[in-house]
C-alpha positions in Angstrom: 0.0 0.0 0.0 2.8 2.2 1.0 4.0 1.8 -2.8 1.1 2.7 -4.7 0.8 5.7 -2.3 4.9 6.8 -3.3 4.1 6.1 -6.7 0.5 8.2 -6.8 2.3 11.2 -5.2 5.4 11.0 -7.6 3.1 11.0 -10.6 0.7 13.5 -9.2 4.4 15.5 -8.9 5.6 14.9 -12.3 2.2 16.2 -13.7 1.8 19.5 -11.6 5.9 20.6 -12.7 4.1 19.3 -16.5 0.9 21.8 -16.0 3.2 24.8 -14.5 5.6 24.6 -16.8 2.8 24.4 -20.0 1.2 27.6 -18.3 4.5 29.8 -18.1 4.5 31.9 -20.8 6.3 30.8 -24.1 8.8 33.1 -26.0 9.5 32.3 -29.4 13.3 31.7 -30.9 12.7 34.9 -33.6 10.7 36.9 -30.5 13.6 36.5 -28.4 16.7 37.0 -30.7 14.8 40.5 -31.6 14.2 41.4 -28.1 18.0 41.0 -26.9 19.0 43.1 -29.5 17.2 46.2 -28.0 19.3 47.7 -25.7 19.3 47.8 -22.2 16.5 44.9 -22.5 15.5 43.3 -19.3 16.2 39.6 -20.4 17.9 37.2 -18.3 18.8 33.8 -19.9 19.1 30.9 -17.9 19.9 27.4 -18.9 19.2 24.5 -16.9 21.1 21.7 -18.5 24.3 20.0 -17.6 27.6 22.2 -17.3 29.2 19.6 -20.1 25.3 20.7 -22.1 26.4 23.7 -21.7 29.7 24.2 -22.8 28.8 22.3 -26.0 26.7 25.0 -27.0 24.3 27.7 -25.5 22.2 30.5 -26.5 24.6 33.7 -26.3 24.2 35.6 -22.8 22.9 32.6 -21.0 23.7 32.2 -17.6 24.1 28.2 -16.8 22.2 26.5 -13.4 21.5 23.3 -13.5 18.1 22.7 -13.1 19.0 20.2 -9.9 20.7 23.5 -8.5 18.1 26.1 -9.0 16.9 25.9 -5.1 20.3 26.2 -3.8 21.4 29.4 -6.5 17.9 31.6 -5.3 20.1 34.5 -3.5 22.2 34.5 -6.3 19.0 34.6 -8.7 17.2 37.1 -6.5 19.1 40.4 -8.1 16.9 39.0 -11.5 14.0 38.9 -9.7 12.7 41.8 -11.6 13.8 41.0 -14.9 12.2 38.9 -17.3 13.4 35.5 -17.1 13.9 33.4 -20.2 14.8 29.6 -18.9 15.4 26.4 -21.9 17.1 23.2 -21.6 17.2 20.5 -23.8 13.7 19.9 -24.6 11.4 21.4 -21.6 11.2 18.7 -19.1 14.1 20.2 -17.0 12.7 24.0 -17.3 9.7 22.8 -16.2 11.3 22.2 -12.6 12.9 25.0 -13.3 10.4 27.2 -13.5 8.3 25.7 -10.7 10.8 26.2 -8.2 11.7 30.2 -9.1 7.7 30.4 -9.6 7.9 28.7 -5.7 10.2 31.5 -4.6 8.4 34.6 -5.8 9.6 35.0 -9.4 6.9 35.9 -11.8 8.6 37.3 -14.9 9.4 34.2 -16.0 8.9 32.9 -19.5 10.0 29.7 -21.1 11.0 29.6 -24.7 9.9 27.6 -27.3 11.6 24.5 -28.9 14.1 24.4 -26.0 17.9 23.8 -27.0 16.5 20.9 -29.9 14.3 23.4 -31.3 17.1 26.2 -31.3 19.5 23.8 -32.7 17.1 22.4 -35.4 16.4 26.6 -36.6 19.9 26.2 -36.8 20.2 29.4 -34.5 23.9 30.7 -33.4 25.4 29.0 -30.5 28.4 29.8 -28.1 30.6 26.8 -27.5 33.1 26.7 -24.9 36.1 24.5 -25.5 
């Protein structure tokens, strides 16, 4: 009984981080490349992926946390807190928690953009890649 009761509450988990991250706001790959090249925007990129993700490529400008180390970076993150947030990983499952947890600790600018890394990578957008 214990089990199904463990295995109820990490699905019921998995589906509210699903539902919060499908209701953050999307920015699109062309909406976003136009709005960081006004100056002085208020965009803050964050991506959640892997350090060795990363390195390997990212969007220019973007700040890396993991998405496992979001919680523990929140004092670091709160000087954003007015900003608009733009968070991506690979393909949205990681942002998800992302978003839930700075959505959990009083961010509301937050948006999440659309495609993720694959759908960056697939527009065949630039990338920076750290060697």
């Amino acid at each position: 009984m214990f089990r199904v009761i463990k295995i109820l509450a990490l699905t019921l988990s998995l589906f509210t981080t699903a539902v919060l991250a499908s209701e953050a706001p999307q920015i699109s790959q062309q909406n976003l490349l136009e709005v960081l090249k006004t100056p002085n925007n208020n965009i803050v990129l964050i991506d959640v992926r892997t350090e060795a993700e990363y390195y390997a490529g990212h969007v220019a400008g973007a700040i890396n946390i993991s998405h496992d180390t979001i919680e523990e970076n929140i004092a670091f993150l709160e000087q954003y807190k007015s900003s608009e947030i733009v968070v991506y990983c690979r393909s949205g499952r990681r942002t998800a928690i992302a978003i839930d947890v700075l959505a959990k600790n009083g961010f509301s600018n937050l948006q999440h953009l659309t495609g993720d890394m694959n759908g960056w990578l697939e527009a065949k957008l630039p990338v920076i890649i750290v060697k």
